[in-house]
C-alpha positions as CSV (number, residue, x, y, z in Angstrom):
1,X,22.2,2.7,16.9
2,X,24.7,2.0,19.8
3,X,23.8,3.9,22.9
4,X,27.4,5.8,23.0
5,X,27.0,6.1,19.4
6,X,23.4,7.7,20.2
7,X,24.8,9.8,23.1
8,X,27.4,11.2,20.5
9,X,24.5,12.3,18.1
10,X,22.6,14.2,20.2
11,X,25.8,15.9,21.5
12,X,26.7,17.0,18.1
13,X,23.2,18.4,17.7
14,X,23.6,20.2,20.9
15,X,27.1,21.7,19.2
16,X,24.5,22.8,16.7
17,X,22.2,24.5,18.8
18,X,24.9,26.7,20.9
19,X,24.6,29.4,18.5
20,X,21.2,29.9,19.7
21,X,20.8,29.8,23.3
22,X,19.6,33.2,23.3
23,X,16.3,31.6,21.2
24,X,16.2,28.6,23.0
25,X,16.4,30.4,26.5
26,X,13.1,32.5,25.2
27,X,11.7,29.5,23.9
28,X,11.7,28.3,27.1
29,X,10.2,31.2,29.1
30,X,7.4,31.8,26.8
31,X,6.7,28.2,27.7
32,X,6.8,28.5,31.1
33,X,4.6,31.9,31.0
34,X,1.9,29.6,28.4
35,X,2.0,26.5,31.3
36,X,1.5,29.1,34.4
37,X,-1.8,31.0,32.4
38,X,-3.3,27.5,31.4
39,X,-2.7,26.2,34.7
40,X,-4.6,29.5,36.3
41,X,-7.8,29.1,34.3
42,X,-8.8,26.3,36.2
43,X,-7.9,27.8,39.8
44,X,-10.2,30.7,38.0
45,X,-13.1,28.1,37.4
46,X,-12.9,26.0,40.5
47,X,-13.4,29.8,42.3
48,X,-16.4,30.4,39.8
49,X,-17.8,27.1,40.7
50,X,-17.9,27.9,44.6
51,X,-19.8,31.2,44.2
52,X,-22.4,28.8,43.0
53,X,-23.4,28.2,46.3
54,X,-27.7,27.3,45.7
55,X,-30.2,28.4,43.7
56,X,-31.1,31.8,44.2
57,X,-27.7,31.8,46.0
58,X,-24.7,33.1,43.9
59,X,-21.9,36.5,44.0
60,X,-22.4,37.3,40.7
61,X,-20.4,40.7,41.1
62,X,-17.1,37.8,42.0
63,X,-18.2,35.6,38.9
64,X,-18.3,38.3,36.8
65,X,-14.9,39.8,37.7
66,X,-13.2,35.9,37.5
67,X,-14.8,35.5,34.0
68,X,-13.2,38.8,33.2
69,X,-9.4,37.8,34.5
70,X,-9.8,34.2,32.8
71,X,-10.7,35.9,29.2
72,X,-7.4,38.3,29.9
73,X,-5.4,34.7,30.4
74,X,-6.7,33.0,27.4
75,X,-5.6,35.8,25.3
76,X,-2.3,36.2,26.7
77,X,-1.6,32.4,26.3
78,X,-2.6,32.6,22.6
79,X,0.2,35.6,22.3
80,X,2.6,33.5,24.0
81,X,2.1,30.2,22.3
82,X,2.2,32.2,19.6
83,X,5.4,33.5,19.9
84,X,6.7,30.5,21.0
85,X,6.4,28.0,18.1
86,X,7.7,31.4,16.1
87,X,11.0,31.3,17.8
88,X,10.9,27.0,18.0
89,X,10.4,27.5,13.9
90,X,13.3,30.1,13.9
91,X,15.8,27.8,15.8
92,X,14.8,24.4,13.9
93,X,15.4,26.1,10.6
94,X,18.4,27.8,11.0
95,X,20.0,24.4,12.4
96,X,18.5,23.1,9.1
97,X,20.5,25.7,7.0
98,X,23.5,25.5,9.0
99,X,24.1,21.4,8.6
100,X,23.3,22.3,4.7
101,X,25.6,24.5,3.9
102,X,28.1,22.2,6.0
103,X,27.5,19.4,4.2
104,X,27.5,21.1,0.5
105,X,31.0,22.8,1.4
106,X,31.9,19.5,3.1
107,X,30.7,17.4,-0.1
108,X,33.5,19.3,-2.1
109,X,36.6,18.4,-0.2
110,X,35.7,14.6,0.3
111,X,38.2,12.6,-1.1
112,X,37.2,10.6,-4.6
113,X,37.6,7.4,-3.0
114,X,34.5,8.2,-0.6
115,X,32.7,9.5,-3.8
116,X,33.4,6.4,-5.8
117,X,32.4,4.2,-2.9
118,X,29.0,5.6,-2.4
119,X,26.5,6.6,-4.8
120,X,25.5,10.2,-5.8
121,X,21.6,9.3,-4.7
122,X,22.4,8.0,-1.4
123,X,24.9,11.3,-0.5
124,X,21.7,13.2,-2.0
125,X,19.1,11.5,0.0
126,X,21.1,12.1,3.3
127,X,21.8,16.5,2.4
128,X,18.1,17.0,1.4
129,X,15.7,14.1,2.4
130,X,17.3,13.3,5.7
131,X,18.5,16.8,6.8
132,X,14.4,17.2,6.2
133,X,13.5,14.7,8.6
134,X,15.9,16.3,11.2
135,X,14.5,19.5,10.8
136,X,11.1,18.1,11.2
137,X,11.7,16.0,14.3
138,X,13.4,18.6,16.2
139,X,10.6,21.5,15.5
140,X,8.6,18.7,16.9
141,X,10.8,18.6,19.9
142,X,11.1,22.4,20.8
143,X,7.1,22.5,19.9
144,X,5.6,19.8,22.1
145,X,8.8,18.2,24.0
146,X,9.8,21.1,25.2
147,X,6.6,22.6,26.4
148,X,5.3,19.0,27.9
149,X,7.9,18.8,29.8
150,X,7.7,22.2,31.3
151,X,3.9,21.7,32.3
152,X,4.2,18.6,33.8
153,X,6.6,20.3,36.3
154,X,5.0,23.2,36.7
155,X,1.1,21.2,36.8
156,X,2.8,19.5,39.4
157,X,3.5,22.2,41.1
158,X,-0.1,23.6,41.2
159,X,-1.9,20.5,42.3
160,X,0.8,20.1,45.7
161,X,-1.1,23.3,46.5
162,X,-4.3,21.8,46.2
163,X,-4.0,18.5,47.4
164,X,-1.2,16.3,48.3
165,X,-2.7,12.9,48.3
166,X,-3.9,13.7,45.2
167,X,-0.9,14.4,44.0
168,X,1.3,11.2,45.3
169,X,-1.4,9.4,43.4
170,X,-1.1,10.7,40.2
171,X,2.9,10.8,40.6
172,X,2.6,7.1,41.7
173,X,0.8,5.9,38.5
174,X,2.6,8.0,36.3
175,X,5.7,5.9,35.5
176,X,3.3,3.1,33.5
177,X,3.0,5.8,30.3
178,X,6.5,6.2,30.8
179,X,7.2,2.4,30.5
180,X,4.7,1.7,28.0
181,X,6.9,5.1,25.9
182,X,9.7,3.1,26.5
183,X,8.7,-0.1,24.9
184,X,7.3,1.0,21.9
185,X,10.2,3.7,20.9
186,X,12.8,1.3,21.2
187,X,10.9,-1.2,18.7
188,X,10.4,2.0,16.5
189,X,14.0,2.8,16.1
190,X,14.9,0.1,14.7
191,X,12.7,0.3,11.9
192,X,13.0,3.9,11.3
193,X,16.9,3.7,10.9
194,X,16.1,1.1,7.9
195,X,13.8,2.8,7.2
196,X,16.1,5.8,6.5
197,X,18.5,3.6,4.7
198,X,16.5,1.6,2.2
199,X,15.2,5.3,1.0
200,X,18.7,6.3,0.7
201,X,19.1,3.4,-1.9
202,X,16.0,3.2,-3.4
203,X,16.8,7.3,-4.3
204,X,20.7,5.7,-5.6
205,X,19.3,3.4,-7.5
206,X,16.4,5.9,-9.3
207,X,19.4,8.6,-9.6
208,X,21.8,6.0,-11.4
209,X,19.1,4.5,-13.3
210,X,17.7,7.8,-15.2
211,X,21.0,9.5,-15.4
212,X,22.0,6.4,-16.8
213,X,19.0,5.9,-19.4
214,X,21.5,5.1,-22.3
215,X,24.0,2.7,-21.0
216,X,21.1,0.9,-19.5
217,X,18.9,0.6,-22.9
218,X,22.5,0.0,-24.8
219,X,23.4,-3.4,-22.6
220,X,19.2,-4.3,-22.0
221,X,19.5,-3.8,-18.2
222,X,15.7,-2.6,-17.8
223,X,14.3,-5.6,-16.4
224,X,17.1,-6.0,-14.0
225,X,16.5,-2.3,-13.0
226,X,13.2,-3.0,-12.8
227,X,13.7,-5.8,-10.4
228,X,16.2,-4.2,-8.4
229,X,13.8,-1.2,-7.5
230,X,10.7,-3.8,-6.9
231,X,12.9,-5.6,-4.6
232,X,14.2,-2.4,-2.5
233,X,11.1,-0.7,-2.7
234,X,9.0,-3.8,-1.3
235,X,12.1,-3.6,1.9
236,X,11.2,-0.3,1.9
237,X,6.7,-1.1,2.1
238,X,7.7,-3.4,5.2
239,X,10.0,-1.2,7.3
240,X,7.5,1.6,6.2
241,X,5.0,0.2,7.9
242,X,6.1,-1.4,11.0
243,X,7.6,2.0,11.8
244,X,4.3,3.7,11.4
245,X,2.1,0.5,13.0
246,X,5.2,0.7,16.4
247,X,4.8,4.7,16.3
248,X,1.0,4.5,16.0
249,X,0.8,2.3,19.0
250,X,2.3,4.3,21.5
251,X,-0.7,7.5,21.7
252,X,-3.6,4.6,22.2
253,X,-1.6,2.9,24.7
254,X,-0.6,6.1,26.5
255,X,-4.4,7.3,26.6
256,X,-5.4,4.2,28.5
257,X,-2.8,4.5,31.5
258,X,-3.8,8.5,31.3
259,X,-7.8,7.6,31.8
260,X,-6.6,5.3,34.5
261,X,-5.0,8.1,36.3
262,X,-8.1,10.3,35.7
263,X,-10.6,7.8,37.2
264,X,-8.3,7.4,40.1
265,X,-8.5,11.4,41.0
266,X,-12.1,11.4,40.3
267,X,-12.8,8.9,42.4
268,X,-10.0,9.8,45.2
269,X,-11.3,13.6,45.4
270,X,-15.1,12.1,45.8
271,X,-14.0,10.4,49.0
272,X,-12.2,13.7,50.5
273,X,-15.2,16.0,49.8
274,X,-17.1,14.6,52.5
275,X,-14.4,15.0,54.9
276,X,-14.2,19.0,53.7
277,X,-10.6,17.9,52.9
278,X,-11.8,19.1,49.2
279,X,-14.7,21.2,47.8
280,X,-16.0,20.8,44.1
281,X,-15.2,23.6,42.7
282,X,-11.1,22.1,44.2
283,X,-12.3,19.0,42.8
284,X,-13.0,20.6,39.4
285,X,-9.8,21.8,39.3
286,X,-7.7,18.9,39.8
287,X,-9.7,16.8,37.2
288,X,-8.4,19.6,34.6
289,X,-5.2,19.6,36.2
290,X,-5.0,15.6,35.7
291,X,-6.6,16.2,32.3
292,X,-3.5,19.0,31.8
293,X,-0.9,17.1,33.0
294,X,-1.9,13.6,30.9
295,X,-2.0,15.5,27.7
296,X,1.7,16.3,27.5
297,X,2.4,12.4,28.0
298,X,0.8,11.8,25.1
299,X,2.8,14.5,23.3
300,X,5.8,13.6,24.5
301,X,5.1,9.5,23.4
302,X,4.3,10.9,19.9
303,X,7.4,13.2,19.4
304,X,9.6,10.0,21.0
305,X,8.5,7.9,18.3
306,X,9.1,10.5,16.0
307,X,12.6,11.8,17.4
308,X,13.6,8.4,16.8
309,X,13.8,9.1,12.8
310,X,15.3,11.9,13.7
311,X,18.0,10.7,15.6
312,X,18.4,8.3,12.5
313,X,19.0,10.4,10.2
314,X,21.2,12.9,12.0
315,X,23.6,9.5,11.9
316,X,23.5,9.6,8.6
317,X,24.4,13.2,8.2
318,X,27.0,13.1,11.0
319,X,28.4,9.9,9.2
320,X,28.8,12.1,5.9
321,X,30.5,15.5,7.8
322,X,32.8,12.8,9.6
């Protein structure tokens, strides 16, 4: 896909989701409340971990109370995430049902010449299989997008007010996942789109074929049907799987900048501790705050990937409604 033709696409689905900014706008806060109490366990811990002062040595009346406050957290983040991928499923599938019934009311006033030109499997395989994929991709997007986004910021936010030269160095190594994203996704595309369209074929060719069963046994076109659906379905095998083998690169590859990153805090904050610039229990908590803000990279370079087919076969629907 063209990049204006892309930028078009995801402007029509945001037409689709203005219905439910209401949803979205919750979605959104119960995010943002899920990040903050994730983020405040570990300032809960690092606190815990200084009361430990020696043996023999330790405010167990504090520890006790944190312990308490961090249990109270964890059980509000539950009912928030909770919540949250409620409402994500609420939006996602009434999008879903809206571009059906579009497209079924839209199917009846195409002209015959449209009809004649494409087959009945193809304008099947783009109302139910690709509106599917859509559906799927974006409840993927609300679900981890949405949310990895929001704790990167706010994870950000939390470890400035911890250490600042801890920070710059995670924000300085950052950008490699985002490169290494980049890469793969646009390679995945690609394949995804044909992907998308061999399918759309194959599901002509299967539709024409059955409903078809006695004109093709009158003229002794089974072999040739035969070999038609070997040949698309072997196009189909081979952009099958370098779609998944592109897609399935990009989570390894992401991991291996993220422990980069993680070695560099551990081994930055050892240096500071001596200096009283950091304690361990501070320590503590910027390795989980490194460990927090990784994990949505990884997310996020999974659901790229993925909004990719997505993307794909919105073009496909939008091609049909247009």
């Amino acid at each position: 896909m063209k990049k204006d033709k892309k930028q078009k696409t995801l402007q029509r689905i945001m037409e689709y989701m203005k219905p439910y900014r209401f949803l979205i706008f919750a979605s959104l806060v119960l995010a943002v409340i899920s990040v903050a109490l994730t983020l405040y366990v570990p300032i809960l811990t690092g606190q815990g971990v200084d009361c430990i002062i020696s043996k023999g040595n330790v405010d167990f009346a504090r520890l006790i109370s944190i312990i308490k406050t961090i249990v109270i957290c964890i059980v509000l983040t539950a009912a928030a995430q909770w919540l949250m991928n409620h409402v994500n499923n609420q939006i996602t599938y009434k999008i879903g049902k809206d571009l059906r019934i579009q497209a079924f009311e839209h199917l009846q006033k195409l002209p015959l010449s449209y009809v004649d030109a494409h087959s009945s499997g193809d304008l099947i395989s783009r109302i139910v299989t690709d509106i599917d994929q859509f559906t799927d991709g974006l409840l993927l997007g609300f679900t981890q997008l949405f949310s990895g986004i929001v704790t990167i910021v706010v994870t950000l936010i939390f470890m400035f007010s911890k250490n600042v030269w801890v920070t710059l160095l995670v924000i300085v190594l950052t950008p490699f996942s985002f490169v290494v994203a980049k890469f793969i996704s646009s390679r995945s595309y690609t394949m995804f789109r044909k992907q998308s369209e061999t399918r759309g074929r194959q599901t002509a060719l299967i539709e024409e074929m059955i409903g078809g069963q006695k004109v093709v046994k009158a003229f002794g076109y089974e072999k040739e049907s035969s070999r038609r659906f070997d040949e698309i379905n072997k196009e189909l095998q081979t952009y099958s799987q370098k779609a998944v083998f592109y897609s399935s690169l990009t989570n390894p590859s992401t991991r291996f900048v993220n422990n980069i990153i993680y070695a560099g805090v551990a081994l930055l904050g050892a240096f500071l501790i001596p200096g009283g610039t950091l304690t361990v229990g501070g320590l503590s908590v910027l390795l989980s705050y490194a460990n927090q803000y990784m994990k949505p990279f990884n997310d996020i370079s999974s659901v790229i990937t993925e909004m990719q087919n997505a993307l794909a076969c919105a073009d496909r629907i939008f091609d049909l409604l247009e």
